[in-house]
Each structure stands twice: as C-alpha cells, then as structure tokens.
RODO-2510 file (C-alpha; in nm, 4 decimals, decimal comma):
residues 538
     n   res          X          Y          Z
     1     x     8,9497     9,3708    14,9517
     2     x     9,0807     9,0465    14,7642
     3     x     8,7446     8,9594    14,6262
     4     x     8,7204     9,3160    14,4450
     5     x     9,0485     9,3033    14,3242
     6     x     8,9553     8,9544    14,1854
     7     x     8,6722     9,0814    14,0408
     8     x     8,8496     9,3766    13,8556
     9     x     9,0865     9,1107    13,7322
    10     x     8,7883     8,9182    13,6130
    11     x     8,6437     9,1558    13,4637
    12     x     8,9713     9,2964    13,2990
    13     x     9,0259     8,9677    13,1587
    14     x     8,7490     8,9818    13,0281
    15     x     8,7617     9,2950    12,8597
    16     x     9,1001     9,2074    12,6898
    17     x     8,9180     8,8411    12,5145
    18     x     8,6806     9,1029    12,3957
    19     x     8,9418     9,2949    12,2467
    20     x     9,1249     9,0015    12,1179
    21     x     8,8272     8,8293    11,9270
    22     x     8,6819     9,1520    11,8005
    23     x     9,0500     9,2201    11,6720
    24     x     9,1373     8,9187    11,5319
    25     x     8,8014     8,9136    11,3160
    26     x     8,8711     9,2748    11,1726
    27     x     9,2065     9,1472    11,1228
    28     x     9,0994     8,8622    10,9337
    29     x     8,8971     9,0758    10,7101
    30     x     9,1365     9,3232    10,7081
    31     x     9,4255     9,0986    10,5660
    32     x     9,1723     8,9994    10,2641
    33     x     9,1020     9,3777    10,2058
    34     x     9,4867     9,4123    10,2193
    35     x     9,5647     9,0587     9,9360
    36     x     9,2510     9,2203     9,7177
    37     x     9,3827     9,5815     9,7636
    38     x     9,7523     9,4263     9,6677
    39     x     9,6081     9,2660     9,3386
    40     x     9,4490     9,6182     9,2943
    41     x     9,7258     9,8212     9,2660
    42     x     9,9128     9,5573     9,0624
    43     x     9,6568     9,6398     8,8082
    44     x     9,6731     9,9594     8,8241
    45     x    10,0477     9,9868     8,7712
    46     x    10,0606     9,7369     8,4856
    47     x     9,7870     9,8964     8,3083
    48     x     9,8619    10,3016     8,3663
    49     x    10,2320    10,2638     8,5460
    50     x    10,3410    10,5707     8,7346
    51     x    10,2553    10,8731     8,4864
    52     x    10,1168    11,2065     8,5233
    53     x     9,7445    11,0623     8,4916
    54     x     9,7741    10,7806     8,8320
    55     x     9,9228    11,0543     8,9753
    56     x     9,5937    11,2971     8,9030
    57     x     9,4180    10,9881     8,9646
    58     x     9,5627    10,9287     9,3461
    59     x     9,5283    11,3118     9,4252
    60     x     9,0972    11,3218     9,2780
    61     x     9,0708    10,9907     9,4906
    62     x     9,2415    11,2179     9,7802
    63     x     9,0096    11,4464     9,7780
    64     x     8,6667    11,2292     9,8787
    65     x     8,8407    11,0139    10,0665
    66     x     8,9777    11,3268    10,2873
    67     x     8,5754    11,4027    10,3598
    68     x     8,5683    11,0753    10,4193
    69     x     8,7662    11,0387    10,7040
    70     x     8,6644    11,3936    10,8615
    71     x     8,2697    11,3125    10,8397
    72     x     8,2673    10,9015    10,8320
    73     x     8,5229    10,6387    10,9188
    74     x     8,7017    10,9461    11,1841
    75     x     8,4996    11,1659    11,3745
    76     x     8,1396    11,0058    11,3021
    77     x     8,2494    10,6555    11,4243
    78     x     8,4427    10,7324    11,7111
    79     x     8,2377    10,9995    11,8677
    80     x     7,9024    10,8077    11,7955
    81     x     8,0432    10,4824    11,9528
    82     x     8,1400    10,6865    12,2737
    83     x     7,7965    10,8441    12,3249
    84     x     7,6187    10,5301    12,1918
    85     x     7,7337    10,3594    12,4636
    86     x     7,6480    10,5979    12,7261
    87     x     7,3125    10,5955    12,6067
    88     x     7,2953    10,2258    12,6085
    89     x     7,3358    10,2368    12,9554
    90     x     7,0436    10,4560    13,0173
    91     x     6,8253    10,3144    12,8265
    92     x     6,8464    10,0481    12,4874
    93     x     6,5218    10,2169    12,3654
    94     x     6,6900    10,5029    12,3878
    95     x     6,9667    10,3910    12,1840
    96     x     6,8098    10,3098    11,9258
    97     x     6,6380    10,6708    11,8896
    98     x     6,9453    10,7735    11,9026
    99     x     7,0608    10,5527    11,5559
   100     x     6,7241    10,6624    11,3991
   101     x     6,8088    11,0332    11,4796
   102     x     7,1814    10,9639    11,3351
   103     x     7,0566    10,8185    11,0451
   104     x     6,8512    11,0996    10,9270
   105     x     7,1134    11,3558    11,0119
   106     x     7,4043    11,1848    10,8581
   107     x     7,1480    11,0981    10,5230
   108     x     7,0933    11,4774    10,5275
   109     x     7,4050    11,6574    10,5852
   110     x     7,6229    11,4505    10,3548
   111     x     7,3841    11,5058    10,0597
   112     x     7,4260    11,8494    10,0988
   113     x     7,8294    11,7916    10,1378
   114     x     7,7908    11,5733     9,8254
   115     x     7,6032    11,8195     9,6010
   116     x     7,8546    12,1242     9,7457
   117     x     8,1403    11,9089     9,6721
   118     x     8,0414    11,8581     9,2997
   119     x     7,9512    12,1899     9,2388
   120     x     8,3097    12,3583     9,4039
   121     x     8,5441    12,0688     9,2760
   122     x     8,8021    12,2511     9,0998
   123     x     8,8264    12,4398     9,3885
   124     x     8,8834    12,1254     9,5562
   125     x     9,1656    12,0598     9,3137
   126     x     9,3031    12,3713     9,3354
   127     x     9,3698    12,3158     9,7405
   128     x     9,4911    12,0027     9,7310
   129     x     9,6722    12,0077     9,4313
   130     x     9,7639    12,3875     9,2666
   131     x    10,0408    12,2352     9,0712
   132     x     9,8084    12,0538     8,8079
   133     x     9,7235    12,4128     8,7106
   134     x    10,0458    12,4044     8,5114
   135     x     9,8930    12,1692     8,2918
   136     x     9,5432    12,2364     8,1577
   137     x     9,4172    11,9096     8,0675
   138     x     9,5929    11,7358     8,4343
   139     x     9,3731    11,9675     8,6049
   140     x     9,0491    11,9041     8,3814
   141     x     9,0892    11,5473     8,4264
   142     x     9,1628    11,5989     8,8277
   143     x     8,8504    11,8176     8,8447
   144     x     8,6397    11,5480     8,6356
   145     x     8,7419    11,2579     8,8351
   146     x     8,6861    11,4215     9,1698
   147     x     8,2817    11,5095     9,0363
   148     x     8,2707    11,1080     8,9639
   149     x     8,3813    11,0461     9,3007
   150     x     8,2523    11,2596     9,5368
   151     x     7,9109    11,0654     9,6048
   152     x     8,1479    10,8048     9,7544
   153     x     8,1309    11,0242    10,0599
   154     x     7,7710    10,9355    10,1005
   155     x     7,8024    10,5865    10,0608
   156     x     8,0713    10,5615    10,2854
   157     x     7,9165    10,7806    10,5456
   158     x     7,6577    10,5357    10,5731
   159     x     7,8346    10,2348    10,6138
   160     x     8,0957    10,4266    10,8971
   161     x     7,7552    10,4326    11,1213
   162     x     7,6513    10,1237    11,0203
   163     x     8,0398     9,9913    11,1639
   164     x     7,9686    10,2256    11,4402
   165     x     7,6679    10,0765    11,5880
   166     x     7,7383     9,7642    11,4943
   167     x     8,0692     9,7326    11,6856
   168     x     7,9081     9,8891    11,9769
   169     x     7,7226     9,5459    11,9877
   170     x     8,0214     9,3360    11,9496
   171     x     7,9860     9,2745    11,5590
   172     x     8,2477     9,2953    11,3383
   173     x     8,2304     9,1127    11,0720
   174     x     8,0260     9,2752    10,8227
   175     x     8,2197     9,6239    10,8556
   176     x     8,5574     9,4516    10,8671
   177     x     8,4658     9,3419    10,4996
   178     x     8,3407     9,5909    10,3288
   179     x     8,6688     9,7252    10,2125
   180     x     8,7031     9,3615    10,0482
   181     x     8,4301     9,4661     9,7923
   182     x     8,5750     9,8215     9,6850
   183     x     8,9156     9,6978     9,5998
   184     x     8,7012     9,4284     9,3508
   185     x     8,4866     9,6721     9,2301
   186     x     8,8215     9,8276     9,1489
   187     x     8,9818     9,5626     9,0008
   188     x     8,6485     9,4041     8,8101
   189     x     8,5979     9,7940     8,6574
   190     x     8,9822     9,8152     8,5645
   191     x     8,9626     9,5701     8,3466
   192     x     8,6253     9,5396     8,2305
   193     x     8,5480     9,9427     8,1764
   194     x     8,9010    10,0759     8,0912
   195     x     8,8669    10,0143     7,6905
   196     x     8,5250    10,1159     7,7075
   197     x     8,5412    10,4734     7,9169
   198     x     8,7577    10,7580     7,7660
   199     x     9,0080    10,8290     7,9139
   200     x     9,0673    10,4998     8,0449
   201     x     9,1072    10,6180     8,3670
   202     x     8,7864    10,6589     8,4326
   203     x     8,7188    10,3191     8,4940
   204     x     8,8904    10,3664     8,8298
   205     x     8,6317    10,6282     8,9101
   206     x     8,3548    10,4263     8,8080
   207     x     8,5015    10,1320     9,0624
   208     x     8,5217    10,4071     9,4005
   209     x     8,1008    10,4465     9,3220
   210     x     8,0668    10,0732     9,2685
   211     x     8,2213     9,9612     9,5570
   212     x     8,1414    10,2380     9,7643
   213     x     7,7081    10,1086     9,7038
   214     x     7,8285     9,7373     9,7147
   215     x     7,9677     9,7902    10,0929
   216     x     7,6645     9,9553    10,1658
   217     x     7,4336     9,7338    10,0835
   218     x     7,7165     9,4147    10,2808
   219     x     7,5612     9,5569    10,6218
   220     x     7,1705     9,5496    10,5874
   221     x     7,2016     9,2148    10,6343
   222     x     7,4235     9,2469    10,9744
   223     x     7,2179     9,5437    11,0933
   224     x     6,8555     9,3557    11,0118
   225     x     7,0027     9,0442    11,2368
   226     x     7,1032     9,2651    11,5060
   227     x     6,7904     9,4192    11,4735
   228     x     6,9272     9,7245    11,4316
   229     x     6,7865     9,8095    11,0833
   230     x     6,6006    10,2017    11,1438
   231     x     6,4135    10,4275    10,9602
   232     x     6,6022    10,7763    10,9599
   233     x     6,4187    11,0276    11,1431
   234     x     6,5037    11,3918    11,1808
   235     x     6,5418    11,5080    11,4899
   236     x     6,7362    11,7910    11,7062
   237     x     6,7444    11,4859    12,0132
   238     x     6,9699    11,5457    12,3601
   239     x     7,1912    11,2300    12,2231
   240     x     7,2542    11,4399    11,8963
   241     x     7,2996    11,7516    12,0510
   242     x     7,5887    11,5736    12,3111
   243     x     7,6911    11,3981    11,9702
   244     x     7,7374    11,6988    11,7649
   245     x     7,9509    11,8629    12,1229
   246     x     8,1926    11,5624    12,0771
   247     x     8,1749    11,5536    11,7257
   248     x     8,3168    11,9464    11,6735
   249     x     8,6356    11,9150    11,8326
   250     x     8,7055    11,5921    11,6632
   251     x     8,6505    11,7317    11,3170
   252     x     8,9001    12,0134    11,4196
   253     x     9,1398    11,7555    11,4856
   254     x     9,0784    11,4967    11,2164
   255     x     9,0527    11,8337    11,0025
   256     x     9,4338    11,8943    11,1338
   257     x     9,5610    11,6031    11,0535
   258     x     9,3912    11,6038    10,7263
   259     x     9,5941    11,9152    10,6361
   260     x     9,9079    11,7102    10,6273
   261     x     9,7507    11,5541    10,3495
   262     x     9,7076    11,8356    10,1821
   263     x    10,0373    11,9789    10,2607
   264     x    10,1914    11,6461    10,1299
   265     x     9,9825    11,6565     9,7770
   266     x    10,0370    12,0208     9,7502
   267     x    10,4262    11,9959     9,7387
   268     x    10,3463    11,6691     9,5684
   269     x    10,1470    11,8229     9,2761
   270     x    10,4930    12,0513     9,2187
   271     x    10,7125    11,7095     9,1626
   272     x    10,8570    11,5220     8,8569
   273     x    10,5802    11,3070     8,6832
   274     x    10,5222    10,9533     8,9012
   275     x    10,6334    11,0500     9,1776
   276     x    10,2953    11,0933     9,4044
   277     x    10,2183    10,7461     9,2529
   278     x    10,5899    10,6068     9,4173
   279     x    10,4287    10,7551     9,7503
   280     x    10,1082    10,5879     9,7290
   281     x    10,2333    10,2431     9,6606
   282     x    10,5090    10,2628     9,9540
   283     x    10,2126    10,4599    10,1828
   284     x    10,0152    10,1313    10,0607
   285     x    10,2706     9,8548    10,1484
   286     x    10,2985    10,0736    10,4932
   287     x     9,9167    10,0428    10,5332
   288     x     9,9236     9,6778    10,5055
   289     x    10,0633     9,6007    10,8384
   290     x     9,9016     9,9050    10,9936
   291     x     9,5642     9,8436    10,8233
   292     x     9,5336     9,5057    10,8894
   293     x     9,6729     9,5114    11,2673
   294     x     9,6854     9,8321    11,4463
   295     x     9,3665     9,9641    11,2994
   296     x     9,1822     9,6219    11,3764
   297     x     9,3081     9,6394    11,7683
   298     x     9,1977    10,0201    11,8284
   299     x     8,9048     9,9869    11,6542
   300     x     8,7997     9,6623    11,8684
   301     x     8,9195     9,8094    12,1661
   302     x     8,6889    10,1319    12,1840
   303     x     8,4078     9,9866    12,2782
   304     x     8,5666     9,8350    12,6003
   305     x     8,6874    10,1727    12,7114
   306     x     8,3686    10,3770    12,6005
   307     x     8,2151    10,1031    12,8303
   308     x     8,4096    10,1128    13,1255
   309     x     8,4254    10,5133    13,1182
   310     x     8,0656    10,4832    13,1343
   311     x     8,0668    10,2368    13,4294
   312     x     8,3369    10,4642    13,6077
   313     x     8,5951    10,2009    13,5916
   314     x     8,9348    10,4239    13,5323
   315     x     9,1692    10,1393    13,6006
   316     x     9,0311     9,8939    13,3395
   317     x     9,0045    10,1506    13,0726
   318     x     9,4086    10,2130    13,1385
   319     x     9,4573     9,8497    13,1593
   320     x     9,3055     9,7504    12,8365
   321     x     9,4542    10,0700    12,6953
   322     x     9,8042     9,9059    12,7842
   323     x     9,6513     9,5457    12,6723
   324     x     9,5653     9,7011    12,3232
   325     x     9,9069     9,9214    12,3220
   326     x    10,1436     9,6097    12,4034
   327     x     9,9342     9,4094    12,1727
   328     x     9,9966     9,6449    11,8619
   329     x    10,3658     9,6565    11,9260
   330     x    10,3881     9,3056    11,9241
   331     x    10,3122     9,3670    11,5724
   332     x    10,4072     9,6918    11,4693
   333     x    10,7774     9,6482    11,5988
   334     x    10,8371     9,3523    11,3937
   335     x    10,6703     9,4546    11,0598
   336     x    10,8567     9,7822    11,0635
   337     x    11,1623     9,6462    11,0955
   338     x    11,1156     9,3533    10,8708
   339     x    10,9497     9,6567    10,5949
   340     x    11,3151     9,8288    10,5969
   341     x    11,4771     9,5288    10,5222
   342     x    11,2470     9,3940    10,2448
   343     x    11,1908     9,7226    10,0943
   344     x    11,3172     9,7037     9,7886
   345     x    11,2701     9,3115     9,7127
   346     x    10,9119     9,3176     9,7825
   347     x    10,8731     9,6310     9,5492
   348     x    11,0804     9,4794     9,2993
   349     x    10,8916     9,1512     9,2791
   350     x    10,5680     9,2887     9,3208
   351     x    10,5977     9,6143     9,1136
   352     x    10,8411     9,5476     8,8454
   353     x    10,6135     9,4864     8,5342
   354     x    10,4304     9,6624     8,2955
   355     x    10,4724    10,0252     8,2749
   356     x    10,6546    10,0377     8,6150
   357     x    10,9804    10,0624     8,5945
   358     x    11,2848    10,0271     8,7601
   359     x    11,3673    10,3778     8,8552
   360     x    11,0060    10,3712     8,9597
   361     x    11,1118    10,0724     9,2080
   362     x    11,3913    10,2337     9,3368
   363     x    11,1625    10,5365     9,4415
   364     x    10,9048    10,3520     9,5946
   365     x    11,1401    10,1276     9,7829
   366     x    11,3162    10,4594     9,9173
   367     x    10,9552    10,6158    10,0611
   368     x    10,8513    10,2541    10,1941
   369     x    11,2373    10,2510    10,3764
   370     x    11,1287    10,6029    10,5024
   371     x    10,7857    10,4938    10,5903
   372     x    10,9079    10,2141    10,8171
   373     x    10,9873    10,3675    11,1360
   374     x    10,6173    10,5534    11,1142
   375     x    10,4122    10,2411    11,1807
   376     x    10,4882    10,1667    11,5295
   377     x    10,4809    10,5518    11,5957
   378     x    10,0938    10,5403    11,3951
   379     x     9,9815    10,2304    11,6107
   380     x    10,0826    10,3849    11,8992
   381     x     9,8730    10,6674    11,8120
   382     x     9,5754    10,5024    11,7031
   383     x     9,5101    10,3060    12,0143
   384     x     9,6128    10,5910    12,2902
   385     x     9,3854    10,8480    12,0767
   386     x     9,1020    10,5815    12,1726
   387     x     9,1347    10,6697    12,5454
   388     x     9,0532    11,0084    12,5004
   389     x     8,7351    10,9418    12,2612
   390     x     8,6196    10,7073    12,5049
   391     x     8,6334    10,9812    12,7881
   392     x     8,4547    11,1863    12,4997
   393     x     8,7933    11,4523    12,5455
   394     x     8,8029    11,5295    12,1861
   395     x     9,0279    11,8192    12,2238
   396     x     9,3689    11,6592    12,3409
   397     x     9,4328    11,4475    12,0056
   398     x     9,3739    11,7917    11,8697
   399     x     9,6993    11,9068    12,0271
   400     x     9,8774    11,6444    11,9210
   401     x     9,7675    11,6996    11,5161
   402     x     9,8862    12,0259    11,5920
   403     x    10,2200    11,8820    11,6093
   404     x    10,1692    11,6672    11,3729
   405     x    10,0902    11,9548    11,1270
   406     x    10,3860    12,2249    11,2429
   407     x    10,6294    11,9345    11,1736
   408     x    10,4892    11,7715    10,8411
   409     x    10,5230    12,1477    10,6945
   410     x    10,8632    12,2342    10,8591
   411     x    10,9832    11,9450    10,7491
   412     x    10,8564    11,9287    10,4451
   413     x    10,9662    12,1912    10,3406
   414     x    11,2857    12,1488    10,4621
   415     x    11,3522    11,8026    10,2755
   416     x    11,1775    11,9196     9,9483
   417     x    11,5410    11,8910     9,7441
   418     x    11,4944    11,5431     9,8390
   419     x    11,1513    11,5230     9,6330
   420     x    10,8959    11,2318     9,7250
   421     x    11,1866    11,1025     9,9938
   422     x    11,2238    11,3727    10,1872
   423     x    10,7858    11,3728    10,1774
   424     x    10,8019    11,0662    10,3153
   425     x    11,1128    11,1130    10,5814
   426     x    10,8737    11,4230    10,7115
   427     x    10,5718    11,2288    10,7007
   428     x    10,7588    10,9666    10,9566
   429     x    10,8953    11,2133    11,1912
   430     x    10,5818    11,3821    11,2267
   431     x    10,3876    11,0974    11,3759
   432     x    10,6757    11,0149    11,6403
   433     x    10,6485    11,4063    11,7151
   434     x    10,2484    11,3039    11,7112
   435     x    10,3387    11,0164    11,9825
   436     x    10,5767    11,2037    12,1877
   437     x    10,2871    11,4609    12,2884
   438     x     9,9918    11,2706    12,2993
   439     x    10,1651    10,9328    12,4606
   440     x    10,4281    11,0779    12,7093
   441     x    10,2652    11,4352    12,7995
   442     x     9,9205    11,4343    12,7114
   443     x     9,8251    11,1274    12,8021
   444     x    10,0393    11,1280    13,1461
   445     x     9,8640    11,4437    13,2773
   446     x     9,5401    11,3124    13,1729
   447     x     9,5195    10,9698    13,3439
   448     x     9,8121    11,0482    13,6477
   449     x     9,6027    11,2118    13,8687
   450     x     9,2778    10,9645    13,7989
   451     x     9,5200    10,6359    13,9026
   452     x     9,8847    10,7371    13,9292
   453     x    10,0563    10,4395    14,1206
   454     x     9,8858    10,2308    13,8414
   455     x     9,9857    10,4458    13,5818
   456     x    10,3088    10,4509    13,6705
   457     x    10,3517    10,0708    13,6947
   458     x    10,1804    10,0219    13,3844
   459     x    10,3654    10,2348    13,1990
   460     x    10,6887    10,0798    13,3288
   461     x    10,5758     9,7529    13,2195
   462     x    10,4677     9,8613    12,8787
   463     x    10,7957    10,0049    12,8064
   464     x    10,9644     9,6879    12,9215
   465     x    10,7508     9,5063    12,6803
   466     x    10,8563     9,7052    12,4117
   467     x    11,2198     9,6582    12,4532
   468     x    11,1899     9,3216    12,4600
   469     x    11,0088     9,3340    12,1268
   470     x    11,2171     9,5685    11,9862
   471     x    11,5352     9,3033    12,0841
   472     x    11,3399     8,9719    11,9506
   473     x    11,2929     9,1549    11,6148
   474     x    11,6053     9,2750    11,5255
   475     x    11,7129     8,9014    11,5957
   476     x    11,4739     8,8160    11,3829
   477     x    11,5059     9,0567    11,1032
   478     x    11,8879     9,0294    11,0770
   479     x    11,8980     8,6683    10,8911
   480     x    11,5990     8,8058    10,6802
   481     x    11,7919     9,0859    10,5417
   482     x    12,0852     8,8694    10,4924
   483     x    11,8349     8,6315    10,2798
   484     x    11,7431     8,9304    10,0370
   485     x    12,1133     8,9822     9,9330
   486     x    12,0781     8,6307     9,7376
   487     x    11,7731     8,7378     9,4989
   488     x    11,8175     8,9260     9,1604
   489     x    11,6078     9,1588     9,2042
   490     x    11,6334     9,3316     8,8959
   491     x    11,4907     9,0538     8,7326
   492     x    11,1517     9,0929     8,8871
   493     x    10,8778     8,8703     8,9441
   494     x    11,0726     8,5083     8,9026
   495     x    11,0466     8,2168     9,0839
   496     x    11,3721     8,2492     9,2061
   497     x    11,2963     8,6039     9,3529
   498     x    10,9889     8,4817     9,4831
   499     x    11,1627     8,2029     9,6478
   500     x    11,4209     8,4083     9,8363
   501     x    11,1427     8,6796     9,9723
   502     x    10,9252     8,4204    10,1154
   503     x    11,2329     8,2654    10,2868
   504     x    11,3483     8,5689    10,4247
   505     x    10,9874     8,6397    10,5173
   506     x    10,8869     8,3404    10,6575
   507     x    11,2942     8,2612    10,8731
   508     x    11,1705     8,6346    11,0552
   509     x    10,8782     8,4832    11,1172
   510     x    10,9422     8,1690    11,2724
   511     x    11,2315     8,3413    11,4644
   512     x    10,9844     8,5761    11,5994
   513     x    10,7167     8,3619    11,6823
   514     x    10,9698     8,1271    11,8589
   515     x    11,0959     8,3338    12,0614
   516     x    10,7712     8,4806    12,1343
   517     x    10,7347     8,1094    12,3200
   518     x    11,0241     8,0824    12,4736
   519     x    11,0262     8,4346    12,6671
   520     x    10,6644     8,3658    12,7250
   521     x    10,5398     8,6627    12,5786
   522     x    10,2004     8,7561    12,7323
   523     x    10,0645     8,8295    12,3670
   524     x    10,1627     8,4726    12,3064
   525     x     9,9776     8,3176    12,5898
   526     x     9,6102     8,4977    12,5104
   527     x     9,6984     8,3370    12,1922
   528     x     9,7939     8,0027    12,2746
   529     x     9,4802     8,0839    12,5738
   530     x     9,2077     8,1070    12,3269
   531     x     9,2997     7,8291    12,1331
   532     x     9,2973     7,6486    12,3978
   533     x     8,9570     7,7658    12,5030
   534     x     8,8179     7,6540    12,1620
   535     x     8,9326     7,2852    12,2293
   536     x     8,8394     7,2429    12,5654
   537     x     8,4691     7,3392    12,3969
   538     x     8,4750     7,1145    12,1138
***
C-alpha cells in the first residue's frame, strides 16, 4: 500500500505546516504581549516596588484570573474546540448553532459567576489568601480589589470562545493579540490613574476591566470576517449537552491544578512582606519563554488532532503530537537552560530601579533559577494534555493534576523554611512529577494499544531528539554564562550591563541556531522549508 502510506505522509505534512504557521503567528503576537507585559511590570515595580500592597495586589488579581482559567482560556476553549470540530464534520450549519447556543450559555452563566463572585469576595480572599487577615486594612484592600476585578471573568470568557471558534477555522491572529491590549491598558492606567485613584493601586484594577473590554471588542472584527459573528441563543442543544459531558471533568482537573495556586498563595500570604511579588516577577520571566512558545504550539496544534480524531486517523494525531512535542523542546530546552544562567543579570538589569531593591533581586533571581527546570517539564505538558482533549478524554490530565497537587503541598510544605525559594523549588518538581504520569504512563497506555509499533518508534525518536537538544544547549549556554561573570551587576540598568547580557544572549543564540544547521535539525528544515516556500511564490 505505497500510495496510502504516501498519502498519510501527505497529509501529515500537511498537518505539521498547519501547526507551524498557526504557531508561529500566536508566537508573534505572543512575544509582543510578552515586550508590553515586560514594560508592565517595570512600571509596576518602579512605581509600588515589592511591598505588602503588590503583593495584595498579585494575590486579588489571582483570584479572577483563577475563574478565568477554570471557565475561559482552560476548560471552555479546549473542550469547545474538540466538539466544535466534530460537529463541523456533521454539519457547518450545525456548527454554527452550536456557537449561538455557546454564546448564550457562556453570556449567562458567567454573569451569574460574576455577580456571586462580588457578593462572596472576602471569602474569596480568605481561601486564597488567610494570612492578610493578620492585617486589617491588607485584607480590606485584597477584598476591594478583587470586587473591581471580578467582571474581568466575563470579558475574558467571551473572548476564550471567540479564540475558540476562531482557531477552529485556522485564525489566529486576532486572539493571539488580545493580551497585547491588557498589558497597555495596564500600563496607560498606571500612570495616568495612579495619582488620581486612592489608594494608588487601584489604578491597576481599573487597567484588568479596561483591557479585559478592549480585547473583547479586538475580535468582532475577526469573527464578522469569518462570518462567524452570532446572536446568543439559549438553548439545552445535543452539542451543549456533549459539551457540558467534556466540559465537567476538565473543570475537575483545571480545578486541581488551580489548587496549587491556592496552596502556593496560601503559604505565600504567611511570608515576609515582597516576597509573593519576587515570585510573580520570576513566574513572569518563566512565562515569557513558555507563553510565547509552548503555549503558541499546543494551542495551534489542537485543532489538527481534534480533526484527525474526528476523521479516525490515530497515527497522524500521534505524529503531530510528536511534531508539536519535538518542536517545543527545541525551544523549551534551550531557554531553560539559558534562564539559569542569566538569572540574576537579567533581573538585575531589568528590575533594579525604583523601589526594587537589591535584596529584592537576589530573591527573584533565586525563584527564576528554581523556575528554570519547570519550563520544559510545562511544555511538555501542555502539548501531550492536547491529545487527550482532542480524544475528548478529559479525565486522564485529571490524574496527572492529582500529582501535581499531592506534590506542590508535600513539598511545599516541606521547603517552607526556605520561604518563596523553596515555593518555587516545589512548584518545579511538581510539574516533572505532572510529566512523568501523564507523558510516560498515561499517555503510553492510552495510545499503545491504538498504534504500538508506531508508538514505540516515535517515542524512541522523540527522546533522541531531545538529547540532542539537551547536548547543543549546554554548548551553547556554557560561553553565555561565562559572558555574565564580566557585567556589574549591582550597578543595574547601564550600558555596560546591557552590553554584556545581550552578548551573552545573543553568542547562545547563534551557537544554537548554528548548530541547529549543521546537525540538520528537523525543526530547522520546516523552518528553512517555509521560507523557502514563500520565495518560490513571490
């Protein structure tokens, strides 16, 4: 059967320049979200610095953006996608009663979140964050700023099934910005509202509900073009019923995982003054290279593998599962690395100014060190969970939290004489515990018996991939680190510190991406492929 094979190869191919352009335009977007959401937390330092009122701040801001995840960007995203695109297949009319009947459920049920939200906030604050109790006013101004806040839910809701539907048709653009418009309305409010609001903080608050409608209203011109623009209906549909079966077990385990959050700002809320806000800014350098990467490849990726479950084609959804694993390693691997051994310049440099200062460095460079090894674990993560939503198995990544959870607490606890490091050193371990059960058991059993030889091969190769990144970046990272050891760093932002960084950044770079050619690393050639695509167009 060569000419099936050929076809499966074609079509696989195919698949993976999906994946690739879809990723690299999230990406894009992604990066500016990152360079505005960079310039946002240098305000934010300079102007408040790591005191007990970011640190309320960062756990009120928590608290939405929890609900946000369980009821938007998570659970409502992934599982609509999945059984979006097994509608599709039935029917496109049918579809798009589908997206009515979301709308008017999702415009519905988080207005009633909203208002319960509002009403039970210091509650709310209480969960996440019994600590501020010791201080009267911390915990007034947590419970005030989480009432500001909470109708970001809503917003956000909106524009998660607005990314949801719109992805399903191959367009990401408009989602893949929106977070580009929160972190202005954040900086534009901090700077414009903080003299004017008392206390100052609230201008932060006042910048979640102004971005939160500004992203909103970035995809009604997306959605009208893809004529996908709906009036909400109401309506108890078969799609929403087989949505809402999906949807339960994934809010258990998005709800799991969201208890490490809670865990984490709990013991948090018990720690010297700043230190939540030293987490937050390492969790945030962290996120850039997850956020802008792994994020972008999983996200572009489900689609691909909601489709071919739909068609019944097992081996391409494990081969672009491997496509979009290999592919996130490629970039995870490196930018872990080269985070441990930039740690404390780029904090330094970036950080070091205002109200922030150096013993509030030295902290955050310890959690980012700490963080490091959790962002290949996290990509890994990301893209396998996507296998499972796109066989609509909800309840294996809910196994997996589980683990997550048991060692985030044990750990935890365990480390707490360590304070905001030891957070952060559980915080890592748990999601390689997280990627030990879902990747090598979980997944294994699920797939094995559906394709094993190809499994098995697969795997093989993927792991050989990996080493070979693993061995090209410490190569790389090596002269990087020795780079650092030149710059003051003490000194802060100076042209001479700047200098140094960007040379150590940019040497691991080049090294990388050099020997990236010369081994002729696959990632390299779809690359080097698409460019060359573009040309032979033009």
């Amino acid at each position: 059967m060569p000419e099936a094979g050929e076809q499966v190869e074609e079509r696989g191919a195919a698949a993976r320049r999906r994946v690739a352009r879809g990723a690299g335009i999230i990406a894009a977007f992604t990066l500016l979200s990152r360079i505005f959401g960079f310039a946002r937390d240098q305000v934010i330092v300079h102007v408040f610095g790591a005191t007990r009122v970011t640190d309320v701040f960062w756990i009120a801001f928590t608290i939405p953006n929890v609900m946000r995840r369980l009821v938007a960007e998570g659970a409502l995203t992934v599982t609509f996608v999945s059984v979006y695109k097994h509608v599709q297949e039935e029917s496109p009319d049918q579809a798009r009663a589908f997206l009515r009947d979301m709308l008017g459920l999702v415009l519905v049920a988080v207005s009633a979140l909203v208002v319960v939200g509002v009403v039970i906030a210091p509650w709310l604050v209480t969960m996440f964050a019994s600590g501020l109790k010791a201080d009267p006013a911390s915990f007034a101004l947590g419970v005030g700023l989480t009432r500001w806040m909470f109708p970001y839910v809503l917003f956000i809701s909106l524009v998660a099934l607005a990314m949801g539907v719109l992805n399903a048709h191959d367009r990401f653009a408009a989602p893949a910005a929106a977070p580009v418009l929160l972190n202005i309305a954040f900086i534009g409010c901090a700077v414009l509202l903080t003299d004017v609001l008392d206390p100052p903080v609230y201008a932060l608050a006042a910048g979640v509900l102004v971005g939160g409608v500004a992203q909103l209203l970035l995809q009604g011109p997306a959605l009208a073009k893809a004529g996908l623009l709906v009036m909400p209906r109401l309506r108890l549909s078969p799609a929403i019923k087989r949505f809402l079966v999906n949807w339960a077990p994934q809010l258990f385990g998005l709800a799991v995982y969201q208890l490490n959050v809670i865990v984490l700002r709990q013991i948090a809320s018990y720690l010297p003054e700043g230190q939540l806000t030293h987490y937050y800014n390492a969790d945030r350098l962290m996120q850039f290279a997850y956020g802008v990467f792994a994020v972008a490849i999983s996200q572009a990726a489900l689609p691909q593998m909601s489709e071919q479950e739909a068609q019944g084609k097992q081996q391409e959804l494990f081969d672009t599962w491997r496509y979009a694993t290999r592919l996130t390693n490629f970039v995870t691997v490196p930018a872990a690395l080269g985070l441990m051994a930039v740690a404390l310049p780029v904090t330094a440099t970036f950080y070091f100014h205002g109200r922030f200062g150096w013993d509030d460095v030295a902290s955050t460079a310890a959690c980012t060190l700490a963080f490091a090894p959790a962002l290949v674990a996290q990509g890994a993560v990301r893209a396998t969970a996507q296998v499972f939503f796109a066989m609509e198995d909800m309840k294996t990544p809910v196994l997996a939290s589980v683990v997550s959870l048991g060692s985030v607490v044990a750990f935890g606890l365990l480390l707490f004489d360590l304070e905001i490091l030891g957070l952060s050193i559980a915080l890592s371990v748990s999601a390689w515990l997280q990627l030990v059960a879902l990747g090598l058991f979980l997944l294994s059993a699920k797939l094995t018996g559906r394709i094993p030889r190809h499994v098995r091969v697969g795997l093989l190769e993927l792991t050989k991939a990996t080493l070979g990144q693993v061995t090209l970046a410490l190569a790389a990272v090596a002269p990087a680190y020795y780079l650092t050891l030149q710059g003051h760093w003490r000194d802060g932002l100076t042209l001479a510190n700047v200098a140094w960084l960007g040379a150590a950044i940019g040497v691991a770079i080049a090294i990388y991406g050099t020997g990236a050619v010369l081994f002729k690393m696959p990632e390299v050639d779809e690359v080097v492929g698409k460019i060359r695509r573009r040309l032979r167009r033009r």
